[in-house]
C-alpha positions in Angstrom: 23.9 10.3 114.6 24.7 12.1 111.5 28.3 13.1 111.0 30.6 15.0 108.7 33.8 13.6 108.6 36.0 16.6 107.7 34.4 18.5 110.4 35.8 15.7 112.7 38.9 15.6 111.3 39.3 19.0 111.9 38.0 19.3 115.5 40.7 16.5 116.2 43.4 18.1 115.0 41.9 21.6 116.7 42.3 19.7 119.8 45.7 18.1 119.2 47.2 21.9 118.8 46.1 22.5 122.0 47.0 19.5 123.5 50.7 20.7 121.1 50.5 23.7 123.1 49.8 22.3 126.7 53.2 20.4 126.5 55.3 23.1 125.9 54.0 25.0 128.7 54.3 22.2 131.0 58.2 22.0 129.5 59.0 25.6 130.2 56.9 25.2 133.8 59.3 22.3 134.9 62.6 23.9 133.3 61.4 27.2 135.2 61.3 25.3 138.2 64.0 23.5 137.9 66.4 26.4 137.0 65.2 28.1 140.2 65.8 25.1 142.6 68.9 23.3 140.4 66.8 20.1 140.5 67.6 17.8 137.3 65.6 18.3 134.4 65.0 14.4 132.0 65.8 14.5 128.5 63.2 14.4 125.7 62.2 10.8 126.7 61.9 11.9 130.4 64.9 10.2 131.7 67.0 11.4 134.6 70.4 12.8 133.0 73.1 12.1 135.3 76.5 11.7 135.7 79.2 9.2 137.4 80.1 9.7 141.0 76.1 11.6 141.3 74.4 10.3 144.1 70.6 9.1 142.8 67.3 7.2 143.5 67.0 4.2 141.4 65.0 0.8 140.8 66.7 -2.4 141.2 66.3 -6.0 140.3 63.7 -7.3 142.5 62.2 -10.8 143.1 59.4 -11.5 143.1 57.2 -14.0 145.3 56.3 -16.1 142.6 59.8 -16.1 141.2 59.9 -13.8 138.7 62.6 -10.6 138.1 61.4 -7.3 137.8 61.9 -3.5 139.0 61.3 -3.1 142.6 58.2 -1.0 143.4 60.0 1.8 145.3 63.7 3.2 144.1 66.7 3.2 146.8 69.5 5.7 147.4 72.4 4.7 144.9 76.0 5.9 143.5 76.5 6.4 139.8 79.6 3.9 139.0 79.5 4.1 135.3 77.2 5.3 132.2 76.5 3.6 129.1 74.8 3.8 126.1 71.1 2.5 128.0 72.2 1.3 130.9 73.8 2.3 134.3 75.9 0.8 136.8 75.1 1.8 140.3 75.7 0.7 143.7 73.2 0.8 146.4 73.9 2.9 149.5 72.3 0.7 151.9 74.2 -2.6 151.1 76.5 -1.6 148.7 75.4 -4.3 146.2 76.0 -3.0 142.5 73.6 -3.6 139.5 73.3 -2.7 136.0 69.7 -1.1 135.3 68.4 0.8 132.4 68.8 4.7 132.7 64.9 5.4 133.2 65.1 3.0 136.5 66.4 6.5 138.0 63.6 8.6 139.4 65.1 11.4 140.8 69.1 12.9 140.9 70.6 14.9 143.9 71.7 18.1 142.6 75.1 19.1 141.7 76.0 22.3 144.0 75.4 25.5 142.5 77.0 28.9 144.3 74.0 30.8 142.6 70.9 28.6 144.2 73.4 28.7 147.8 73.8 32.2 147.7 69.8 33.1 147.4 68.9 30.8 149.8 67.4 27.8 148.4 65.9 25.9 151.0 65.3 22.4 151.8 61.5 23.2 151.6 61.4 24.7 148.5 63.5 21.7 147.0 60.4 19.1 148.3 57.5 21.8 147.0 59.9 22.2 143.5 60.3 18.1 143.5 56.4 17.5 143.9 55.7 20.3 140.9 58.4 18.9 138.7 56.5 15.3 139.3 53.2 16.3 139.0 53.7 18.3 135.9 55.7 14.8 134.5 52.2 12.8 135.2 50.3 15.9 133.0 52.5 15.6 130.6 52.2 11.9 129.7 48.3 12.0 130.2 48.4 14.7 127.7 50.7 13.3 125.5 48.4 10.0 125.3 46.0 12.3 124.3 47.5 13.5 121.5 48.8 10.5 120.5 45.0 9.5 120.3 43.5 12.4 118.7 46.2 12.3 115.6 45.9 8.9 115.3 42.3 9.5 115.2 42.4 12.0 112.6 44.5 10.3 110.6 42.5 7.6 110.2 39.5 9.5 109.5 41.1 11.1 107.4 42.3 8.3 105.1 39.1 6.7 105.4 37.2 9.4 104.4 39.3 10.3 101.5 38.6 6.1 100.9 34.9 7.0 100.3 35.1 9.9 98.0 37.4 7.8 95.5 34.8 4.8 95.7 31.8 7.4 94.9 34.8 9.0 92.0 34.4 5.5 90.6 31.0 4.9 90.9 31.5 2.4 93.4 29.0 3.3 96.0 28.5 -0.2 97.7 32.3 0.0 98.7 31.4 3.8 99.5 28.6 3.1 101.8 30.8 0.1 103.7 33.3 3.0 104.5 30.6 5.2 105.6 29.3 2.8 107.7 32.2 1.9 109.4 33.2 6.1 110.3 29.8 6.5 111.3 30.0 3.3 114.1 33.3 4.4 115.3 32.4 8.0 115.9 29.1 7.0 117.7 31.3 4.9 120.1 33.3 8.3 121.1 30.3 9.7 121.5 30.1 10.7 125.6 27.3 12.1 127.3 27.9 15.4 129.0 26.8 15.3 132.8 27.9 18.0 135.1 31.1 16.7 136.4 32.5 16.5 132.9 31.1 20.2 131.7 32.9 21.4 134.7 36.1 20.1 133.4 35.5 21.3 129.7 37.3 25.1 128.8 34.5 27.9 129.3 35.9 30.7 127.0 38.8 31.2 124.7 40.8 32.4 128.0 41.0 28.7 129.6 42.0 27.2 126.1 46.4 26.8 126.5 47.9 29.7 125.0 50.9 31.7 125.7 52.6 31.0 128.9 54.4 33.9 129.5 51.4 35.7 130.3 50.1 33.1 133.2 51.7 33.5 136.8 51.9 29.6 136.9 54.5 29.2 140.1 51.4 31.2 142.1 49.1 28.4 141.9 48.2 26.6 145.4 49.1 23.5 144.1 53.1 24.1 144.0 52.6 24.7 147.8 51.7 21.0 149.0 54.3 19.1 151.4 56.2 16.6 149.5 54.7 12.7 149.3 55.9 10.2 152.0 56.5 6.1 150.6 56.4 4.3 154.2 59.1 1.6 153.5 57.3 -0.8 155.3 54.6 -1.4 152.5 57.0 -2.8 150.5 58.0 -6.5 150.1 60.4 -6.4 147.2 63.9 -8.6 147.1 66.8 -7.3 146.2 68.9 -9.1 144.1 72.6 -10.0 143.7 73.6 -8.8 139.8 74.1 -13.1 139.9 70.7 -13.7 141.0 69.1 -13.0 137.5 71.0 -16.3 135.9 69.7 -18.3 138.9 73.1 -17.8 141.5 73.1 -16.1 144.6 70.5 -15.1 147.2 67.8 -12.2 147.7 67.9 -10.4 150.6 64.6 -8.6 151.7 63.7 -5.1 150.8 63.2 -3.7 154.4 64.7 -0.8 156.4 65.6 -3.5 159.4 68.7 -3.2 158.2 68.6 -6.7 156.7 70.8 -5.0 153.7 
């Protein structure tokens, strides 16, 4: 396969724009649903912001059965004690045990009340649909923002090695320039995918489906934002809770159930 590496470089960073461009729409998607439902918005890293006394789902310190300490696979109801600089001290509805847990442990915040949202009518229903959009446009925006990631990393390094190959031919050295050649040539081959139907189907047909402006697109009408919202049974989960003393080796673990063991 013959390639030209600044037409690579280029359709990488073609690519990354859009990819640029699908984050801020899926920004201005969630802060458009959120200002309509007064569900909490994260900060630039995607943490919940919240504030003392606000009632939130969180991780805790879980054991594990083979002994080790970790987050718990599903997040319990929890009280905002106290904020600090990465950390949070909660306590835990359902047994009122308190830990300290880093701030992106909390998954989701209950609202503050807001007259406005009241007074139109928000309902309890449109809170789950705006939850699951807010969520699902979260998971977009980190697969996309891997993608990125890749393709500018990509570039760059194409780009530095290619620039590597014209000083070796500058300086006559064209052993050292065909080493680098060689090396471009076997990584881009490995991206190399074949295109079957299920992957054409996915692939932008016209300029229209490439991300653009999203003032123009009537996002909110889409089917998706109309699905009920997801359902964790607790049952499925075998996590221990731990005392904040369990971590240095005191204490016991009670069981993660909803028996009411807490």
């Amino acid at each position: 396969m013959v390639h030209d590496t600044q037409i690579e470089v280029q359709a990488r960073r073609t690519v990354a724009t859009w990819a640029q461009q699908a984050l801020l729409e899926k920004n201005q998607m969630i802060e458009r649903i959120a200002s309509g439902t007064g569900l909490p918005l994260g900060d630039t890293d995607g943490v919940i912001v919240v504030q003392e006394d606000q009632t939130a789902m969180a991780y805790f310190k879980a054991k594990r059965k083979d002994g080790s300490i970790g987050k718990s696979k599903k997040p319990r109801e929890a009280v905002v004690l106290s904020i600090m600089e990465e950390t949070l001290r909660v306590q835990f509805v359902g047994n009122k045990r308190r830990h300290e847990i880093p701030q992106n442990w909390v998954v989701n915040s209950a609202p503050l009340p807001d007259p406005k949202l009241l007074s139109s009518g928000c309902s309890p229903e449109r809170l789950a649909r705006g939850k699951l959009a807010i969520t699902l446009l979260r998971n977009e925006k980190a697969i996309v923002a891997l993608v990125l990631e890749t393709l500018s990393e990509a570039a760059d390094m194409l780009e530095e090695l290619g620039n590597g190959v014209e000083g070796y031919k500058q300086h006559g050295d064209t052993e050292s320039a065909d080493k680098l050649m060689k090396i471009i040539r076997q990584f881009l081959d490995r991206e190399m995918v074949e295109l079957d139907e299920e992957l054409a189907e996915c692939l932008p047909k016209s300029l229209a489906d490439i991300p653009s402006d999203p003032g123009h697109k009537p996002y909110l009408d889409k089917p998706l934002y109309s699905l009920p919202e997801g359902y964790v049974d607790p049952k499925f989960s075998s996590d221990m809770m731990l005392l904040d003393s369990d971590s240095t080796g005191e204490g016991a673990a009670a069981t993660d159930a909803s028996d009411g063991s807490d």
